[in-house]
N, C-alpha and C positions, 0 to 999 in steps of 0.2 A: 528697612521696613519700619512701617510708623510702629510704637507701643502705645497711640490711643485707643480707646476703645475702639472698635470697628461698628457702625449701621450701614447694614446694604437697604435704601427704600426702592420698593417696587412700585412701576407703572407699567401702562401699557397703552399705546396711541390708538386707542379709539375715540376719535376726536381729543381735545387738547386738555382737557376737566383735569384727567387724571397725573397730567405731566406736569403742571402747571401746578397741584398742588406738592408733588415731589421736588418741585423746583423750590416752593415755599418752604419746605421742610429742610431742603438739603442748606438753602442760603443763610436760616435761623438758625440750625444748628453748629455750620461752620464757622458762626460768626462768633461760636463763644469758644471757640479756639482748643477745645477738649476732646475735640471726636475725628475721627476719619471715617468722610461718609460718602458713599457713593450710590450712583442711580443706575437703575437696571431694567429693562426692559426685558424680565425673563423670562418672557410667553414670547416672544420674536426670538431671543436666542436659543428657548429651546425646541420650538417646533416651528422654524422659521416659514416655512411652506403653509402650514394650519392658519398660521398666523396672518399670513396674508389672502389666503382664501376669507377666513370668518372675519375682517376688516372689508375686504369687497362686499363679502353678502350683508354683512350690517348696513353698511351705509348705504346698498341698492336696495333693500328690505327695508329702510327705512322710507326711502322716496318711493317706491314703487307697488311694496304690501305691509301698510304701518298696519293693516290688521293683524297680520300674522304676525311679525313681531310683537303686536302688544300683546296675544293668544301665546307665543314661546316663551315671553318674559314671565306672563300670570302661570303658565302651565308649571315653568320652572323654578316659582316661587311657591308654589305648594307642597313639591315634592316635597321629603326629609334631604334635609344637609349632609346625611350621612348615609343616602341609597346611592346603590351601585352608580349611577347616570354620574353623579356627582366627584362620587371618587374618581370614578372612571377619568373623569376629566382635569379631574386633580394632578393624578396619575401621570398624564398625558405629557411624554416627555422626560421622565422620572430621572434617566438614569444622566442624561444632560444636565437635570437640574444638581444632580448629586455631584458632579464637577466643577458648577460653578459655584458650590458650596464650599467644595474640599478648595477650591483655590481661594474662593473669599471670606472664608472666616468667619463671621459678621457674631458678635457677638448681642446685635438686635437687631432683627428683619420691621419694616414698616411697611406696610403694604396700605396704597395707597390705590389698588383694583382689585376686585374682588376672584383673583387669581391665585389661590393658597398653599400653594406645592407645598414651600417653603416648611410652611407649619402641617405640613403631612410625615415630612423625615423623621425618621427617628435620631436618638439623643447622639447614636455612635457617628452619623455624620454631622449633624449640627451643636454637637456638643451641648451645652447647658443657655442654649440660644434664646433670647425672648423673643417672644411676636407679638407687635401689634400691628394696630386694623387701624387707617381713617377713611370713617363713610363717608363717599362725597356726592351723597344725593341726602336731599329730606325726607326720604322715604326708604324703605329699609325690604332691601330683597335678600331671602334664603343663603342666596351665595356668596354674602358676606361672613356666612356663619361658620367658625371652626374650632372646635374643642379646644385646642390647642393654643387660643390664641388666649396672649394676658391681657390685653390692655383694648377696648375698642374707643373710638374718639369719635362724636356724633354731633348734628348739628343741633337737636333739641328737645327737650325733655320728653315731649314725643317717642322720639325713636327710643330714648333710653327704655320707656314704658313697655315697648314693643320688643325690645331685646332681652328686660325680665320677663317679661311673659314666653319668651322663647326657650328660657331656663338659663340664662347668663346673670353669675349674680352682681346684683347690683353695683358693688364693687369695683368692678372691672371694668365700667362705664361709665367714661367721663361726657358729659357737655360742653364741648370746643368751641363747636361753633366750625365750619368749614375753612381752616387756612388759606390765607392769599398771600402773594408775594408781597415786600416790603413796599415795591414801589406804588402801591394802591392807597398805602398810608400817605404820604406827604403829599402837602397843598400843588394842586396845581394851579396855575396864570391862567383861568380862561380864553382872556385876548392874546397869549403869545404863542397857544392851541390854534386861535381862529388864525394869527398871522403866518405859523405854518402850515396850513392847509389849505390856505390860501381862502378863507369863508369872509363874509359878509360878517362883521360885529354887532349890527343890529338885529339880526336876527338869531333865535333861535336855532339848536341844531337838534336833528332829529337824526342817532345814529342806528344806522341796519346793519346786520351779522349776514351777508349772504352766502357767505363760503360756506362754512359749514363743514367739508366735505362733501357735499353738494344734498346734504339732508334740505334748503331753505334755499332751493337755487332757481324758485319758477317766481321773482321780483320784478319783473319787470312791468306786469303791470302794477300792481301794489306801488313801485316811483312812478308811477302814469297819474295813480291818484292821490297822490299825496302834491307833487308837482300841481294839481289842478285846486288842491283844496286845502293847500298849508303855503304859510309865509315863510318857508322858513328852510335851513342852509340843511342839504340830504346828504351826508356822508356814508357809502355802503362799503363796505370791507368783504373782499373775497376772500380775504386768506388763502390758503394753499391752492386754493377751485383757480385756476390756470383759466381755464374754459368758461366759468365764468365771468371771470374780470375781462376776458381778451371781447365776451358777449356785449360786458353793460356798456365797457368803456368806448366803442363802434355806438352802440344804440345811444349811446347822453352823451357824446364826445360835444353836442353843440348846445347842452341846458346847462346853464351856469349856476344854476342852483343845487346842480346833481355833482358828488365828487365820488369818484370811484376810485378804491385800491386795493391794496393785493395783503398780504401778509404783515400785520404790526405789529413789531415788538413790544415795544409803549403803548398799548392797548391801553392803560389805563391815562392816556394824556388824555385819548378822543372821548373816554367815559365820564372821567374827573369834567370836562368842558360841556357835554351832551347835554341834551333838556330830557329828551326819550333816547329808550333804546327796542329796539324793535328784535327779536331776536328766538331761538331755539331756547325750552327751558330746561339749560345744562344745570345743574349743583352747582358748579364750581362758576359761572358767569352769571346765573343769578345771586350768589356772595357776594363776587367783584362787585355787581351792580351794586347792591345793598352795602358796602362798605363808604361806595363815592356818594351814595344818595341818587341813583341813579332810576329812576322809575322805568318800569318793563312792561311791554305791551309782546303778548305772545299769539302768535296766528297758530290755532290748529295743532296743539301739545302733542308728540308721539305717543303714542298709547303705553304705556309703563313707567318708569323712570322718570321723562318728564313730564309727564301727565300729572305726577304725583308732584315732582318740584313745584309746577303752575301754579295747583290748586292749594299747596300748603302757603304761598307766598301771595296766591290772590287772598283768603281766610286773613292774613295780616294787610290788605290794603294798598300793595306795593307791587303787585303783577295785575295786570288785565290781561284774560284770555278772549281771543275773538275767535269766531267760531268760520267766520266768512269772510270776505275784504270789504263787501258795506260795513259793518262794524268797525273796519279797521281806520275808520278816519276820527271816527268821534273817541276811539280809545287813547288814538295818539293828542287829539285835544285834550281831551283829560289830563293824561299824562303831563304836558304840558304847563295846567293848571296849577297841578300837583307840585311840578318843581320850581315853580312861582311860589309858594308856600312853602315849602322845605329849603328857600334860600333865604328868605324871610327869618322864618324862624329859629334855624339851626345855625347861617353863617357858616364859618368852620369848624361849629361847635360839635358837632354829630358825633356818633359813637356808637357802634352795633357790635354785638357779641364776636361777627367776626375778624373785627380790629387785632383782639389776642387770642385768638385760636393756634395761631403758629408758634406764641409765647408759652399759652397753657400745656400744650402738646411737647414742647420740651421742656417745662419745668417736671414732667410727667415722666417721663425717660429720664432726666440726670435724679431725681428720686427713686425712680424705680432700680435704675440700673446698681445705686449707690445702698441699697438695701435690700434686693430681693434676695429668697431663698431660691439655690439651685436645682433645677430639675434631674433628677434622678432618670439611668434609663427606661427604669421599669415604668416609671411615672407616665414619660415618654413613649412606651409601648402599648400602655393604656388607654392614651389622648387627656388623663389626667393630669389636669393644672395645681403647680404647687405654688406657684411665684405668687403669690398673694400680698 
């Protein structure tokens, strides 16, 4: 058995945001060779059945009543953090989660979804454990919030304004910036991008998210008009959508300008190479975008979450929202425009707060863990924070 310190970071696969930045954390921190860290999925292990029910109803609630989900999101962002609905859910799975505590140890939880058991146990099963939080939207829902927690990690001074006013002091809010995986950082070869994907070099690429989990999967016209009103090489990516790609790939198998596929691991070759990126507005792929210099055009934001990422990344100049698919031509020109100017300008030179978000976020742990004062159980019966 290792004697490093132990972090278990939690996710949970509702769409890729939140696994993706667990991925970022677990890779930065193993890299400094100090910790033993591990990723957990601890809403699927503890109530595996729940878990795949509220993953189906999200993602059919999202294509089929984005009203009511934006109405269950705003409903469930006014409630208190700490009324019964809330606990209740906290709760949910409790005595699961209380074993894979006693087996893992962890002497600091990251949660990386806004699913907080963890920081619900008290001190006799979790021992003198810390918690922290990274938000991975620009906008900041209730369910992030828990007494318990020492450390939250945000993406901008914004949210931090929004979480003192919530009664979190100051303190305990850092500005990260949303972490991305390393490989977002280094230069990619545009032409050796176009020469695997087999594209046109004179042209522009215009890249589309269609998978989604089938949230962005009604594209077909949308490459109908882009095909009729752009010069330029279409790459769409199903991701995991089975049913979509087996769709587009029948429907464009004969337009040479259309490339369809399925699940990329290297997501960031096709974004590093792209002009636009056409896409759902997740936290965590609107980051990726902004780390490559990648400009975003968003058709029809879901009502919550990303409504809120949209609009806080349209306000900085770097997202267009369209509202309908006429508009959707002249945004993706722009966009275009845009990264005509932003290659000009910047070269390789670029730099955005989320470049070291993964850095700041462990400088923040080997500090914390190297100096905090330990929680007491009574501390811990109370939801009162000592680790300061």
């Amino acid at each position: 058995m290792s004697d490093k310190p132990k972090i278990l970071i939690i996710y949970a696969k509702y769409g890729e945001g939140h696994y993706q930045v667990a991925r970022a954390m677990k890779e930065r921190l193993e890299r400094m060779k100090r910790f033993d860290v591990t990723m957990l999925d601890v809403f699927a292990m503890a109530h595996p059945l729940w878990d795949k029910w509220t993953r189906f109803a999200f993602h059919q609630g999202s294509i089929y009543c984005p009203k009511l989900y934006g109405w269950i999101y705003e409903y469930t962002n006014r409630i208190d953090p700490e009324c019964r609905l809330n606990q209740w859910m906290r709760l949910m799975g409790m005595d699961r989660i209380k074993e894979i505590a006693k087996r893992e140890r962890p002497d600091l939880v990251l949660h990386t979804f806004p699913y907080l058991a963890t920081a619900e146990m008290d001190a006799a099963v979790m021992g003198d454990c810390i918690c922290m939080t990274i938000v991975t939207d620009y906008v900041l829902h209730n369910r992030w919030l828990h007494p318990n927690t020492d450390r939250y990690f945000v993406a901008s001074e914004q949210m931090k304004s929004w979480l003192i006013d919530k009664g979190v002091p100051a303190h305990r809010v850092i500005v990260s910036g949303i972490p991305v995986r390393s490989s977002f950082l280094r230069n990619v070869a545009q032409h050796e991008v176009y020469q695997k994907y087999g594209l046109n070099t004179a042209k522009p690429m215009i890249l589309m998210m269609a998978g989604a989990n089938g949230v962005y999967a009604k594209v077909k016209s949308d490459i109908d008009d882009l095909m009729a009103r752009q010069d330029a090489e279409i790459v769409v990516v199903c991701g995991h959508n089975d049913s979509v790609l087996r769709t587009l790939t029948k429907q464009f198998k004969h337009a040479n300008q259309v490339h369809v596929v399925g699940f990329i691991e290297h997501i960031e070759e096709l974004m590093s190479a792209a002009s636009c990126l056409i896409t759902k507005a997740g936290g965590v792929t609107l980051a990726e975008a902004r780390v490559v210099g990648l400009p975003v055009v968003v058709h029809r934001p879901l009502p919550g979450q990303e409504k809120g990422n949209a609009e806080y990344w349209q306000k900085q100049g770097f997202v267009q929202i369209v509202a309908d698919r006429s508009g959707m031509n002249d945004a993706v020109q722009r966009a275009l425009l845009w990264k005509r100017r932003f290659i000009y300008e910047y070269g390789d030179g670029y730099h955005t707060q989320e470049v070291h978000a993964a850095d700041m976020v462990t400088e923040e742990i080997v500090r914390f863990m190297a100096t905090h004062v330990k929680k007491t159980i009574g501390a811990r019966a109370t939801g009162r924070l000592l680790m300061d």
